[in-house]
N, C-alpha and C positions, 0 to 999 in steps of 0.2 A: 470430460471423458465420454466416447461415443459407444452408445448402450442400441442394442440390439431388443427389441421387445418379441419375446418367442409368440407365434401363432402356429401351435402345433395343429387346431382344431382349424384352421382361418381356410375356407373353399368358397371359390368364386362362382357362381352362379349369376345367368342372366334372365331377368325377369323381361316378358314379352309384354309389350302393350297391349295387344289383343288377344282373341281368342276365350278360351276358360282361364280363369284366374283365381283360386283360390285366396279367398279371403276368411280373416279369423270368426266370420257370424256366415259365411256363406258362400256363395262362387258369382265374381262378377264376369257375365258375357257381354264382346264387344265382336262387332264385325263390321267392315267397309261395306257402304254400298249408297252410291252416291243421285242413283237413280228410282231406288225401290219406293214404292209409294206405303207400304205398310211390313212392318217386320214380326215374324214370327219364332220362340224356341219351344221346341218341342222335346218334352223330358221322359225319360221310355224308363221302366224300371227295373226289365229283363232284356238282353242280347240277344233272342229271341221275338221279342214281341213286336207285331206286326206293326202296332198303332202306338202312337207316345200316350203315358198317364194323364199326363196332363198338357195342355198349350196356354202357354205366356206369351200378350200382345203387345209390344213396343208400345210406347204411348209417344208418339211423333212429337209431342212439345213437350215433355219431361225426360225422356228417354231417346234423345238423338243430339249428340252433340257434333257441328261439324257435317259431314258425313259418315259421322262413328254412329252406329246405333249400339248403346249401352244401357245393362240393369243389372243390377243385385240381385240376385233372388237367396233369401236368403236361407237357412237349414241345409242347406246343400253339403255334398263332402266330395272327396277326392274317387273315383269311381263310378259316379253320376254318368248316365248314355243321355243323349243328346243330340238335335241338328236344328239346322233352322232352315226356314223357309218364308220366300217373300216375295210382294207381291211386286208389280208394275208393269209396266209397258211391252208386248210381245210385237215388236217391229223390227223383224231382221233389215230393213232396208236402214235404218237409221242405228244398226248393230246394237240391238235392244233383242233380249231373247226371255226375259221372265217367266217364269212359268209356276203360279199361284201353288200348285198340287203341287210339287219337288221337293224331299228332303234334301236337304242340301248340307252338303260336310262342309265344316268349318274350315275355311285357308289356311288359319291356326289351328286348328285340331293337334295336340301333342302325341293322341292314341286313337286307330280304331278299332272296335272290338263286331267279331262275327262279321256275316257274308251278307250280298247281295240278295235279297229275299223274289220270291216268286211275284209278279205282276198282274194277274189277267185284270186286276182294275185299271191297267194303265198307268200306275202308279210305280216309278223308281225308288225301290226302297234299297238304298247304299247301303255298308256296314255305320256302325251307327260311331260318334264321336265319342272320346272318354275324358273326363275331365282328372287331371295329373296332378299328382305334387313333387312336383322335379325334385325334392329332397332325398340325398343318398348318401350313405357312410361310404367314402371314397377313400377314407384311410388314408388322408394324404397324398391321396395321386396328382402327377401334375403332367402338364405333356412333356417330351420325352428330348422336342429340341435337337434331335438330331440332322447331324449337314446333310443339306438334300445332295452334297456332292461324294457323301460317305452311305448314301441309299443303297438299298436293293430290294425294290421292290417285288412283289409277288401278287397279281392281279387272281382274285379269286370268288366265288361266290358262294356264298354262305350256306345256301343250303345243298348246292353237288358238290362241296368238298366232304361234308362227312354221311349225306343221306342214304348211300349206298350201302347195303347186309354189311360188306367184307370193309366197314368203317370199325366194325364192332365196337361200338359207344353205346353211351346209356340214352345218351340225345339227340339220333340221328337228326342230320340237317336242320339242327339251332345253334342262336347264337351261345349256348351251352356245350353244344357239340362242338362247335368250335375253339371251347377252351379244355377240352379234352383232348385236342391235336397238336395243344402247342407245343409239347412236348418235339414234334415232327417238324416242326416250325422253327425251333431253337436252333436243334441238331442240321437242319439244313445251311443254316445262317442270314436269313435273311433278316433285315430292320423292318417292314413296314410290308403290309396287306395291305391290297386298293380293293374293297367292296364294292363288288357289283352292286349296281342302287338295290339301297336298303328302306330307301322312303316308299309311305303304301303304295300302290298297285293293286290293280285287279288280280284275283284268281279265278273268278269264276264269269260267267256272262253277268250283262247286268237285272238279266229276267231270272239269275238266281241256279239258270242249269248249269251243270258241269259241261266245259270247253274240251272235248278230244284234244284239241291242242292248246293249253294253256302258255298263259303268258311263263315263261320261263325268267328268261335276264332280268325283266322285271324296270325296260326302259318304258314306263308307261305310269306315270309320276300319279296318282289320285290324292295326296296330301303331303306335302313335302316336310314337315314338321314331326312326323310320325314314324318313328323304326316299322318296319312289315310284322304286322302281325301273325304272319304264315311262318315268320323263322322263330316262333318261341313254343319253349316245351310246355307250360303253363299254359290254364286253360280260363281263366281267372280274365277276364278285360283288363287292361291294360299291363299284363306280366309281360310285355316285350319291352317295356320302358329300364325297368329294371337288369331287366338279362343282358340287353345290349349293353348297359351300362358295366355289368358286371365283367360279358366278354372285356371291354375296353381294358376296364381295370386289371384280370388279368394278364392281356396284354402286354401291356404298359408293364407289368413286375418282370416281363418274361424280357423288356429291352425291347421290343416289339412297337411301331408305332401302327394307326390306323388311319385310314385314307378311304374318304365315300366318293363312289362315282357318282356326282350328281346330276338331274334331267330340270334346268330350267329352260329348256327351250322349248314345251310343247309338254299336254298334259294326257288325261287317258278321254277326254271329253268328246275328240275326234274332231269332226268339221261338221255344218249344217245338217248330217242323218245323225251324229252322235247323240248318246242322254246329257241332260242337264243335270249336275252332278254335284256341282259348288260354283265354280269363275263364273260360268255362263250365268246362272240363277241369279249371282250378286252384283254382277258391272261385264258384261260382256264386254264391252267395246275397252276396256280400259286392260284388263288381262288380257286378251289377245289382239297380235297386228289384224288387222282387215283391210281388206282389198277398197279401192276405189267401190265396187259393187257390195260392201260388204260381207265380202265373201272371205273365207278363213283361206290368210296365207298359208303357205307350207313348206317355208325354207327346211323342217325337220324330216320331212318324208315321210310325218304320221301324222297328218292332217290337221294340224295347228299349228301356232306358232307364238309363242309366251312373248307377251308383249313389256319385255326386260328393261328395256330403255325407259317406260314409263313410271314415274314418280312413286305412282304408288306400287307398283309392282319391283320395284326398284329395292322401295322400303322393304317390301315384304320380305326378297329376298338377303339382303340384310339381316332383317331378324332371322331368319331360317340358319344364314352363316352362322352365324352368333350363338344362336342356340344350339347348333349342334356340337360347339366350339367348346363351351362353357358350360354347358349341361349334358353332355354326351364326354367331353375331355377327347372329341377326333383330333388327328393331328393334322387333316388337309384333307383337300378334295382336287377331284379330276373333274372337271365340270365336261361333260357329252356333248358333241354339237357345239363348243365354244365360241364360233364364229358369228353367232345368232345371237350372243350378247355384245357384237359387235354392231348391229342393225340398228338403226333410229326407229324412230317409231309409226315409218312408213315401209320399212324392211329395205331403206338403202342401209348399205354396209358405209362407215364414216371412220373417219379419222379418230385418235383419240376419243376413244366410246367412254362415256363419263363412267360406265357399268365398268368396264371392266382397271378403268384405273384408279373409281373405288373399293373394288376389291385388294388390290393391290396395296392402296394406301389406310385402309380401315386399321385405325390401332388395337383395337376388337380383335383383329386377327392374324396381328403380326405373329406369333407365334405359328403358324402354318406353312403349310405346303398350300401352294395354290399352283394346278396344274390344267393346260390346254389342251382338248382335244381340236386342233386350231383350223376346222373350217366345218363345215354346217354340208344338206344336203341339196340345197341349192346353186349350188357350183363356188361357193366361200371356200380357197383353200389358201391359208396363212401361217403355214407352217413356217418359221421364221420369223416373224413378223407381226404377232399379237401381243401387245402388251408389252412391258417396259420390264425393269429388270427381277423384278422380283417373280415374275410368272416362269412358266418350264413348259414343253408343249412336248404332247404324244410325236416323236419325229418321224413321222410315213416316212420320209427320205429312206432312213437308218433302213425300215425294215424292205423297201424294195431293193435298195442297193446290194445289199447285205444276200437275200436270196438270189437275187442276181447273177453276183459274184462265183456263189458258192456251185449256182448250176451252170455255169460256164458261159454264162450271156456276154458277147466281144460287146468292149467300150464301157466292164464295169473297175478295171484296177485303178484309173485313179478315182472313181467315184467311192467305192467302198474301203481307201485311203483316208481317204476327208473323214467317212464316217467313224472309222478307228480313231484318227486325232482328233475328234469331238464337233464334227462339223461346223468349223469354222466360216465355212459360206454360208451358212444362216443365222450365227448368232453374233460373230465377234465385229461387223459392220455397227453393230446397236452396241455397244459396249457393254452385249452381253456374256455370261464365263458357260464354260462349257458344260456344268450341270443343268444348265437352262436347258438339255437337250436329255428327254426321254426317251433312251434307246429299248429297241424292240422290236424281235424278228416276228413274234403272233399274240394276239391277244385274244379276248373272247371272239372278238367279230371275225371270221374264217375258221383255216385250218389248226390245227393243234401242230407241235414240232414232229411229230411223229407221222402225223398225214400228211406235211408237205413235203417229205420224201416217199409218199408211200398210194398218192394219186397226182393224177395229173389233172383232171378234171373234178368237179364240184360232184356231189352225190348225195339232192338234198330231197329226194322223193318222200321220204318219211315227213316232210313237210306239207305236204299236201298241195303244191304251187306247182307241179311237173318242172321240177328243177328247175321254175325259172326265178326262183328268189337264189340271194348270195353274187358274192361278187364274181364274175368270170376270169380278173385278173388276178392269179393267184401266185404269178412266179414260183411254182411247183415242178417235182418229175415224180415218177413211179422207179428209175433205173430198169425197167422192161418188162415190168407188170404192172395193172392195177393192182391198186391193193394187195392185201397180205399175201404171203409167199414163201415157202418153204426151199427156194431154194438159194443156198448158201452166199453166191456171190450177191446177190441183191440185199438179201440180208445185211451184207458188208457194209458195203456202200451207203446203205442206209444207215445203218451205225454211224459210219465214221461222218456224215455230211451232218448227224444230228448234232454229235460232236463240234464239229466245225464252225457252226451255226454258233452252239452255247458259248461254245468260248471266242466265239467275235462277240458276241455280244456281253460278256459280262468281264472280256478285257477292255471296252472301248472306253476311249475317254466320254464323258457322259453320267449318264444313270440310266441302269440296265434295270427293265421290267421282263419277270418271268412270268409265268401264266403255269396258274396250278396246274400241277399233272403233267406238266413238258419233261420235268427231271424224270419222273419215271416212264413215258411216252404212253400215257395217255392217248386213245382214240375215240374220235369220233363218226370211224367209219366213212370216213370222207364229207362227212357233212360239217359245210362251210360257213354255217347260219341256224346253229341248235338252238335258235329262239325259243323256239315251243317244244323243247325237247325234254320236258321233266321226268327225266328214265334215264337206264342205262348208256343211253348217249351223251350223254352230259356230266352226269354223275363219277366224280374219283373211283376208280376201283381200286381199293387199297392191295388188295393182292400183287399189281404193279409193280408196289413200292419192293417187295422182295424178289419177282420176276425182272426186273431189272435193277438189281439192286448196285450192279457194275457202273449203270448211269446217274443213280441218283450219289454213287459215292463221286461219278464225277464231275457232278454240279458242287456238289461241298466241298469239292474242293478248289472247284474255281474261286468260288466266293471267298471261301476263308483267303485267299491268294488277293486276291482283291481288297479286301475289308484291313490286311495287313501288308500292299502294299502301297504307298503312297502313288508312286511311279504310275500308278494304273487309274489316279483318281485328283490329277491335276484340274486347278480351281481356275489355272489362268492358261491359253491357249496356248499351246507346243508353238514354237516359229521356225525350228529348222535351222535355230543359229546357237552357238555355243554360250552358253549363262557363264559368267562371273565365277571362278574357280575352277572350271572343267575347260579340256580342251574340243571338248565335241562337243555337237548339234544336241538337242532336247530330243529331236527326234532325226530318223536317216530312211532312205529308202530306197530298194539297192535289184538290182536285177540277181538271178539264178550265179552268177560270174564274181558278184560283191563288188562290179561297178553300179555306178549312178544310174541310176530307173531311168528309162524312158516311158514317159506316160503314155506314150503313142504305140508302144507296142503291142502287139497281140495276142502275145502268149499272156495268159492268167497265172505266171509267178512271180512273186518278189519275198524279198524280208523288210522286215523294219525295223530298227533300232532307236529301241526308247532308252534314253539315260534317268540313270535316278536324279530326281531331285535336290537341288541344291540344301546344306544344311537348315537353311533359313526357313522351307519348306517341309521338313522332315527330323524335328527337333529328336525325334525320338530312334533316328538313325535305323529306320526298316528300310530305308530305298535301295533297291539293287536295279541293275541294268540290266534289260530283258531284251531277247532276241527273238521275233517270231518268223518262220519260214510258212510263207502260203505259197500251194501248190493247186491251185483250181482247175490246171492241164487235166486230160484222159491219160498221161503215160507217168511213168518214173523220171522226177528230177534229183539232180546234184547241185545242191547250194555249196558254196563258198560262204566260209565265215566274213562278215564284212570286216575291211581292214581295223575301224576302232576295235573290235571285238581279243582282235588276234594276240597273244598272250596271255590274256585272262582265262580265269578257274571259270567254268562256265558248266550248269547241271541243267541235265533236263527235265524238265518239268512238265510236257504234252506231248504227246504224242498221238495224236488221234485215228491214228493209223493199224497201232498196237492194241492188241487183247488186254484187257481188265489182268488183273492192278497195272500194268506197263503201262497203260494209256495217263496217268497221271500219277505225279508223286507231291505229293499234299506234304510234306515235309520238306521238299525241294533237294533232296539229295540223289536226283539221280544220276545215270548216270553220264559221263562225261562223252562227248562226242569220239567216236574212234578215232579217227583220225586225228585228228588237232583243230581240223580248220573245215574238212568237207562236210557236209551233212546232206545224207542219202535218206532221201522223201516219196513214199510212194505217191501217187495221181489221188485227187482229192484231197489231199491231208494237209494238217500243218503241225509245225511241231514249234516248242516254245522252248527258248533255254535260260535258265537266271545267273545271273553272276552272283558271285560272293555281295555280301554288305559293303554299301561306296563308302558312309558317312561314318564308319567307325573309327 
């Protein structure tokens, strides 16, 4: 008889080889560092205090195994401050950079606690390390397992989603505060949050003064091991270990998965004028690529470059996956700059990069999402093309095509075609399926969906750069002003292209990424690169959410439209030919007239004809046959129903064209075309119609 042994209490947890380790009589420290000629841990006893209580000396032939330098010390507990510092060799020419005086944060640091302190001795005093006990009443959570091809992402950051007055929480901008939202979260319907990086960063300079323009996004890695201590409500050293953990978990109840953006390609250390921080103090040469002269590459565009491909940074990053995996319960990451753990270990870019088809195949982390942002800033652009099948990549294609289209660029209808059927010229050569493709019209980096109908140029002087940071390529218009404008027909146009836009993108085959704040049209006042913008440029203003309360109902209801139809969220690539029981194509593509498309035409209108899914696909009999009319023209078109179409019960469902409630009917009973067969579409619009259920 086969018996089940219940483990209701049973949580997986991954214990790290280095770093702080608690142990039952004390805390054993362990750090790499293969060239240091003397090691030091320095133990502080306040978060506050300038100089450590005490320093503990390596003893080189008791205490170094390998190039692990390891010791017990024992009395120690869980909330111990701490760093180390070490000596050797200061020879930049042989990419040796030591520097005896350096506190230096641990690689493995779990926590840091408190800021960058004042200098005038010369001396970099970082936030100091906290020693962790990764144990947490998880109540049975487990990851959440959901098909990346039933996703809907929602890229966000943690602390301008709820830090702004009109959040009215108890925990503005914490991981607290963010479980205070979910409720906003649910109601919309999305599955999974991508966190803007949550591992430490700087807030402050490293001489300890406040920065006019602080690191904001927070791509500026200072311990990758470590949730940010700047997003916890707690004041207590290391209370962000817990909270983040706690967010997770509520999450996780709400159906919700989680997704970290991660920065291993470059850290906050900078290049030759940077401070020695941690990497540089412990193995220079080994954490970062260097130049023939020694010099710091900069495939990332911030003045280093994570030397990924190297064994032990390799390692590292492993543990970092694992950890966040198994002790945090994330359910995936986006890694930033992707293409940079494509790079050998002289910064050529190579074939089958061991880095990243270990990630891929780590059992550790089968349970994940693992996602590309697939090229780097050195001219790496591998969108298509990184990684084998289990990876998914940010698709730029999607989101130039896709604005393209919408603003009337000639040579975008069959390009923004492909991107609707799940862009088949970038993945299905690799025998890759069509969730392998992250669609998305904006993300943190540029405009918000509201500014790229509402400038046409970038407007990032609040930056301090004379607007010359941000990308210049923004495929954007204003419709005849810059920015805001009270007058009606601009207003229109802007509506309905916002419109346009959401629902190409979270009808496409694929997996659609929204970006906080777009359902409600969120502004940025035209600034296309709110890095350093911790204020109300950045910041959700939740008022939004009821001032346009017409648009955020009509994202709910795209998605709910989506999440229950199959039809919208095929796993294997449309071919344009008729499946096994139906006598039409999977998919159709049809001029204004309801003949066959010519791709070569000029006019930006067509329809398309998606058929539901065959039963075998659709066990549960939700698939209907959808019909969408795009009108990209300046004037009024007259579609003809496509011939498959004609005789069927057919409701409409979009109309992006129509006033709030008419612009969408979220129960799908609208109504039926007047005519039978015509359908009259103003300029810019498109309208969607469903047929009755195929598979009943």
């Amino acid at each position: 008889m086969l018996m089940r042994h219940p483990h209701p209490e049973l949580q997986f947890a991954y214990q790290l080889p280095y770093g702080a380790v608690v142990k039952p009589n004390g805390v054993q420290f362990s750090v790499y560092s293969r060239s240091a000629t003397s090691m030091r841990l320095l133990l502080y006893k306040n978060v506050n205090d300038r100089d450590p209580s005490k320093v503990i000396e390596f003893d080189r032939d008791v205490d170094r195994w390998g190039d692990i330098w390891s010791i017990q010390v024992p009395n120690l507990k869980p909330g111990q401050l701490y760093h180390f510092q070490a000596s050797g060799p200061f020879d930049p020419e042989r990419g040796q950079r030591f520097d005896a005086s350096a506190r230096l944060i641990d690689p493995y640091a779990k926590a840091l606690a408190g800021k960058f302190q004042s200098n005038e001795d010369g001396i970099t005093r970082p936030p100091k390390c906290v020693v962790v006990d990764d144990s947490f009443d998880w109540e049975g959570d487990r990851h959440l397992r959901h098909d990346l091809s039933d996703s809907v992402i929602y890229e966000m950051h943690v602390r301008g989603f709820t830090k702004s007055k009109t959040a009215k929480i108890k925990n503005p901008g914490t991981y607290l505060g963010v479980i205070e939202k979910i409720p906003y979260l649910k109601a919309l319907g999305v599955t999974a949050v991508e966190l803007m990086p949550v591992h430490e960063f700087p807030i402050e300079a490293t001489n300890g003064e406040k920065l006019e323009r602080p690191n904001y996004w927070g791509y500026d890695p200072m311990a990758f091991f470590a949730p940010h201590r700047g997003y916890a409500a707690g004041k207590q050293p290391g209370a962000q270990v817990n909270e983040f953990k706690e967010m997770v978990k509520a999450l996780h109840a709400a159906g919700i998965e989680v997704i970290l953006d991660v920065v291993f390609n470059h850290t906050c250390e900078g290049n030759e004028q940077g401070p020695t921080l941690s990497f540089k103090g412990l193995e220079n040469s080994v954490y970062y690529i260097l130049s023939e002269q020694e010099h710091y590459t900069n495939y990332s565009g911030c003045g280093n470059t994570v030397n990924g491909n190297h064994p032990v940074v390799r390692e590292m990053i492993f543990h970092c996956l694992r950890h966040w995996v198994h002790n945090y319960h994330v359910d995936g990451f986006r890694f930033d700059l992707a293409s940079i753990l494509s790079r050998d270990r002289h910064g050529n870019l190579v074939p089958n990069p061991p880095m990243v088809e270990l990630i891929a195949e780590d059992p550790m982390l089968a349970d994940t999402k693992i996602i590309a942002e697939a090229w780097d800033a050195a001219g790496a652009y591998q969108v298509g093309s990184f990684g084998d099948l289990r990876w998914a990549e940010w698709n730029g294609r999607f989101r130039d095509d896709v604005r393209g289209f919408w603003r009337g660029d000639g040579g975008t209808l069959g390009a923004v075609a492909t991107r609707l059927a799940g862009s088949s010229d970038l993945y299905q050569h690799a025998g890759r399926a069509p969730f392998c493709s992250i669609n998305f019209v904006t993300s943190h980096d540029g405009f918000t969906m509201n500014d790229l109908v509402s400038y046409r140029d970038k407007h990032n002087m609040a930056n301090g750069e004379d607007n010359r940071d941000g990308d210049n390529h923004n495929i954007s218009d204003n419709y005849g002003i810059e920015g805001p404008t009270r007058r009606r027909g601009i207003q229109s146009v802007r509506e309905r292209q916002i419109k346009n836009m959401l629902s190409t993108l979270l009808l496409s085959q694929g997996v659609p990424m929204l970006v906080s704040g777009d359902e409600a049209r969120r502004t940025q006042k035209g600034n296309n690169n709110a890095y350093c913008q911790d204020n109300d440029i950045s910041w959700f203003d939740w008022r939004l959410v009821e001032k346009n309360e017409s648009m955020v109902r009509f994202v709910q209801g795209l998605i709910k439209f989506r999440r229950d139809q199959p039809t919208m969220r095929r796993k294997k690539f449309l071919t344009g030919r008729p499946e096994n029981g139906r006598k039409i194509p999977d998919v159709s593509w049809f001029n204004a007239n309801g003949d066959a498309l010519d791709w070569h035409q000029p006019e930006l209108a067509m329809s398309a004809y998606l058929a539901a899914p065959l039963k075998a696909d659709d066990p549960d009999g939700m698939g209907r046959d959808v019909v969408m009319f795009f009108n990209s023209t300046g004037e009024r078109k007259t579609f003809n129903m496509p011939l498959h179409g004609r005789g069927m019960k057919w409701n409409l469902f979009v109309d992006t064209t129509a006033p709030s409630p008419a612009d969408i009917y979220p129960d799908l009973d609208g109504p039926v075309p007047v005519s039978g067969q015509a359908i009259d579409l103003s300029y810019k619009g498109l309208m969607i119609y469903v047929s009755e259920l195929v598979n009943q």
